[in-house]
Residue, then its C-alpha position, 0 to 999 in steps of 0.5 A: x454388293x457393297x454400299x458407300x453412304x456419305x451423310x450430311x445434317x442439314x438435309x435431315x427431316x426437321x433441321x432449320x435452325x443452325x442450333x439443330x445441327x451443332x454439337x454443344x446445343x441444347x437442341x442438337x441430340x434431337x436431331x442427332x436421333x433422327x440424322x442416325x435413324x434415317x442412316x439406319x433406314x438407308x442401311x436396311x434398305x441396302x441391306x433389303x436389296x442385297x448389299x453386304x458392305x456398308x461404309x458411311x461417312x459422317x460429313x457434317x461439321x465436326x464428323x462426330x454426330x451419327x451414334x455408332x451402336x446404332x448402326x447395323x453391326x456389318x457397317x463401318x463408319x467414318x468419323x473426323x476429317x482426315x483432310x484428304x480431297x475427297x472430304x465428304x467422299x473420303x475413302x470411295x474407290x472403285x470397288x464400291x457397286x453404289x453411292x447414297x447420299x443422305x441428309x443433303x441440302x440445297x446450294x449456296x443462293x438457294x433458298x429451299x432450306x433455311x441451312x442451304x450452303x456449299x461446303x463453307x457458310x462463308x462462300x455465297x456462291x460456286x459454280x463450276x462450268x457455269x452451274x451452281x455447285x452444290x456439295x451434292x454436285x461436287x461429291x457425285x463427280x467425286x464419284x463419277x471420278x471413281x466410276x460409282x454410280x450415285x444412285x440415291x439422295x434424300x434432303x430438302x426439296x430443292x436439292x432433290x430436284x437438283x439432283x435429278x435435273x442432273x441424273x434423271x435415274x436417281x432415285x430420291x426422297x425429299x423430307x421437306x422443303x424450306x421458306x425464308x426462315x422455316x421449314x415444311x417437313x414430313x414426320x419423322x418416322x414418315x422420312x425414315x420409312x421413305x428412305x427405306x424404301x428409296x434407298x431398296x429400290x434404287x439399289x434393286x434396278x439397273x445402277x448403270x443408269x446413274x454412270x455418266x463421263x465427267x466434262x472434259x474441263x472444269x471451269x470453277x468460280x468461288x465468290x466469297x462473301x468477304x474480300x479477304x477471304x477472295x484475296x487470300x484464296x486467290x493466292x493458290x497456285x493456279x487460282x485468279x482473282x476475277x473481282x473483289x470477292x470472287x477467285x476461278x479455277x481451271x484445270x482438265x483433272x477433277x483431282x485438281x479441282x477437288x485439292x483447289x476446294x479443300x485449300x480454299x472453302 
């Protein structure tokens, strides 16, 4: 069986403050420790449910953050971007079996994590077809793209819930909740044992169930938080400013959409 695991920071147990998950900071190795132990967890419960590849993607900021030596000695990692569309999804294709996203956190205009955005902290919203995206919502129709079935999520509360009002079989583990400034977390080691155990199980029950088809059309609306940013972007070919701080997108191909993100977030 062979596993794809795309890996974000702000959904890891503990995180709250932007220090937390920048590389440079004094509070950054802390949470580093436990951003690389909850990948190591959905390892072993991969590994506990049969899988026999595992590739991961470090998707946070720079994608330099998860300590390699670590990792179980059968996984392969992805660092640094290497700009292609699929971004957090780089390198998926359909001969993985499954996909598990861990470290996840809530959409831009959420408020269930002090760190909720989507994909740039400079978007204030995004939706597409009418549903705000989070980078949980773009990257699993990245999957569903390649015809993988995103079977497991861990991150905050609200992103949890989200995700499963999207695919009701994912399997999910929640390792706090945020509000306003402050965040509600489980123990550390706690989060890392329920990751386990998630990730096991989902990988050990009829993954089919998580397959659905992608809407027929993608109608994309990106609001900016400044107008610049809108005026520039509304530049892209095929992309129309609908007002000051706010371009859209329309195309019947996914890939098209993917392209429009990396060129505009």
């Amino acid at each position: 069986m062979k596993i794809y695991i795309s890996v974000d920071f702000e959904g890891i147990c503990g995180t709250t403050h932007w220090d937390e998950v920048t590389r440079g900071k004094e509070e950054y190795p802390e949470f580093q420790k436990q951003m690389t132990a909850e990948v190591v967890a959905a390892c072993q419960g991969a590994m506990k449910a049969g899988a026999t590849e595992i590739v991961i993607n470090d998707a946070h900021d720079s994608a330099r953050n998860i300590l390699a030596r670590e990792l179980p000695v059968s996984s392969r990692l992805i660092r640094g971007w290497s700009y292609h569309p699929y971004m957090m999804m780089q390198e998926l294709d359909s001969s993985f079996d499954a996909a598990m996203m861990i470290g996840y956190h809530s959409f831009a205009g959420g408020d269930g994590n002090p760190l909720s955005h989507t994909m740039s902290t400079k978007i204030s919203q995004l939706t597409i077809n009418g549903q705000q995206a989070s980078e949980f919502l773009i990257n699993w129709y990245t999957a569903m793209y390649e015809k993988v079935p995103v079977v497991f999520i861990s991150g905050d509360q609200q992103l949890c819930d989200h995700a499963a009002a999207l695919i009701p079989a994912i399997s999910s583990a929640a390792v706090k909740s945020g509000m306003g400034a402050s965040t509600n977390s489980i123990h550390p080691q706690a989060a890392v044992d329920k990751i386990s155990e998630g990730a096991c199980n989902a990988l050990s029950t009829d993954m089919s169930s998580c397959l659905v088809d992608l809407p027929p059309r993608f109608n994309v609306s990106v609001s900016y938080s400044n107008n610049l940013d809108a005026y520039k972007c509304g530049f892209y070919p095929g992309a129309r400013l609908t007002a000051p701080r706010q371009i859209s997108f329309e195309s019947d191909d996914y890939f098209d959409i993917l392209r429009f993100f990396l060129f505009t977030l």
